[in-house]
C-alpha positions as CSV (number, residue, x, y, z in Angstrom):
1,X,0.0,0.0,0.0
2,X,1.3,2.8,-0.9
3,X,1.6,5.7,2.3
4,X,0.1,8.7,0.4
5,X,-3.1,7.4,0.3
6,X,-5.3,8.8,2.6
7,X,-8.5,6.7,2.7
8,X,-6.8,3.6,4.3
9,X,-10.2,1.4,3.8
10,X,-12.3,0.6,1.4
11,X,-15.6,2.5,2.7
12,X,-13.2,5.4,3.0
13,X,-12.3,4.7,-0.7
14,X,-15.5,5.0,-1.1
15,X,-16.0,8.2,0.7
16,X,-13.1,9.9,-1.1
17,X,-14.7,8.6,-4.6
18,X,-18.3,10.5,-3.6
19,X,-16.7,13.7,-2.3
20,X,-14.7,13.7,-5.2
21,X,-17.0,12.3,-8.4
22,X,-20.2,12.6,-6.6
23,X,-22.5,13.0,-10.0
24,X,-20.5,10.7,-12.5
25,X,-21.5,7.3,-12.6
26,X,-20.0,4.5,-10.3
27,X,-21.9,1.7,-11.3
28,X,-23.0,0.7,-14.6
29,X,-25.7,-2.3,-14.4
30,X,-27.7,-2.8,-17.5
31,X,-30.2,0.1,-17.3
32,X,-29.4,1.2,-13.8
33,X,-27.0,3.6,-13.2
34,X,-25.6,4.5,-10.0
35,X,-23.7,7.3,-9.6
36,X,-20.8,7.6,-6.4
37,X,-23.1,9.7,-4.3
38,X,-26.3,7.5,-4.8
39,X,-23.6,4.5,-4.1
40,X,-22.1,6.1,-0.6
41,X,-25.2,6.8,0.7
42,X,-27.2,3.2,-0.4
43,X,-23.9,2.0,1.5
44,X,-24.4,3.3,3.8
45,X,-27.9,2.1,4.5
46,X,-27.1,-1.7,3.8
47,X,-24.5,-1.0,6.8
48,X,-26.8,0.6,9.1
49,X,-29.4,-2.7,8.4
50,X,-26.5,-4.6,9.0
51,X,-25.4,-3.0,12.5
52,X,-29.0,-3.4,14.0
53,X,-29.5,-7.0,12.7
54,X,-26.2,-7.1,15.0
55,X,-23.0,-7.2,12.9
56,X,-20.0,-6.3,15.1
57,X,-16.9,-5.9,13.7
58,X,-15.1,-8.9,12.4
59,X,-17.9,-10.9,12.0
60,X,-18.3,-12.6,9.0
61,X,-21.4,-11.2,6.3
62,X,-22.5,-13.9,3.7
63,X,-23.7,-13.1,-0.2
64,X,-25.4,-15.3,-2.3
65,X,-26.2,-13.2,-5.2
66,X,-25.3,-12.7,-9.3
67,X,-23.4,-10.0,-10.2
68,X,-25.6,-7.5,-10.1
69,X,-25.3,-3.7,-8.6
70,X,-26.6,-4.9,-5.2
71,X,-24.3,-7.1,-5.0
72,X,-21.9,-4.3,-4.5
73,X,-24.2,-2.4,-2.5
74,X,-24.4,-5.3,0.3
75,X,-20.7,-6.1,-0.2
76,X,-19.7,-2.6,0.5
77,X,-22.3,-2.0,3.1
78,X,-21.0,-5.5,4.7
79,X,-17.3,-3.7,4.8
80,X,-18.8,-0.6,6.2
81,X,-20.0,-2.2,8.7
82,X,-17.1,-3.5,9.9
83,X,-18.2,-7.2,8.5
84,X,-15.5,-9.8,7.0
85,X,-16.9,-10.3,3.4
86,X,-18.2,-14.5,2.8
87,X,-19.2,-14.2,-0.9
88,X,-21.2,-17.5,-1.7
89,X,-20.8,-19.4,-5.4
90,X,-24.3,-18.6,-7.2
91,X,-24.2,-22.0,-8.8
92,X,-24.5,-23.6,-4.6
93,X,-27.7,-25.4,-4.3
94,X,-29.1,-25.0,-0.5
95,X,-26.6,-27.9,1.1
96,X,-24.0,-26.2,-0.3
97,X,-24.9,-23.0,0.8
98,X,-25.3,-24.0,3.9
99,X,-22.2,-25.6,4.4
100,X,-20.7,-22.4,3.8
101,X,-22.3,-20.6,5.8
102,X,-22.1,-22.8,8.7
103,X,-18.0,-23.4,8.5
104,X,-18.4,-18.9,8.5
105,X,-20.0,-19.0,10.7
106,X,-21.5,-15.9,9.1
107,X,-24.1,-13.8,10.4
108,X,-25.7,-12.3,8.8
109,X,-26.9,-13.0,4.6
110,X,-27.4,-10.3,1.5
111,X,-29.4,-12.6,-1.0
């Protein structure tokens, strides 16, 4: 890592990316378009879910989801939160899933 940058995170990456390109477009996701602001604060609201369901930081936040601009909205919000990312393989059936998430131990899931 290199010691000039000055976020140090990646929500702070992502703060420093709103203040600075607020309007322009982050995410590009067929026909929804998100731009960094929109991003920052939709964040910032899957974090704030994922704090009063009761993620502490260091615990481990599952997603079993495509590709897919909410995908990166839960991730990110998961991060924000303080949450250890557990991104689950869309082609899992249940079982599978499942096993996953209980070897995680996660605790919380974005589907």
């Amino acid at each position: 890592m290199r010691g000039d940058l000055e976020w140090g995170t990646i929500p702070g990456l992502l703060d420093s990316a709103a203040e600075r390109f607020g309007p322009r477009e982050a995410v590009v996701d067929g026909e929804t378009r998100i731009t960094f602001e929109h991003l920052r604060v939709a964040v910032r609201h899957a974090a704030r879910a994922a704090i009063a369901i009761g993620v502490e930081a260091g615990d481990r936040v599952a997603i079993w989801a495509p590709n897919i601009h909410e995908w990166i909205v839960a991730a990110l919000g998961a991060l924000t939160a303080g949450g250890v990312l557990v991104p689950i393989n869309t082609r899992f059936k249940g079982r599978e899933a499942g096993f996953v998430l209980q070897k995680s131990g996660a605790k919380l899931l974005f589907t």
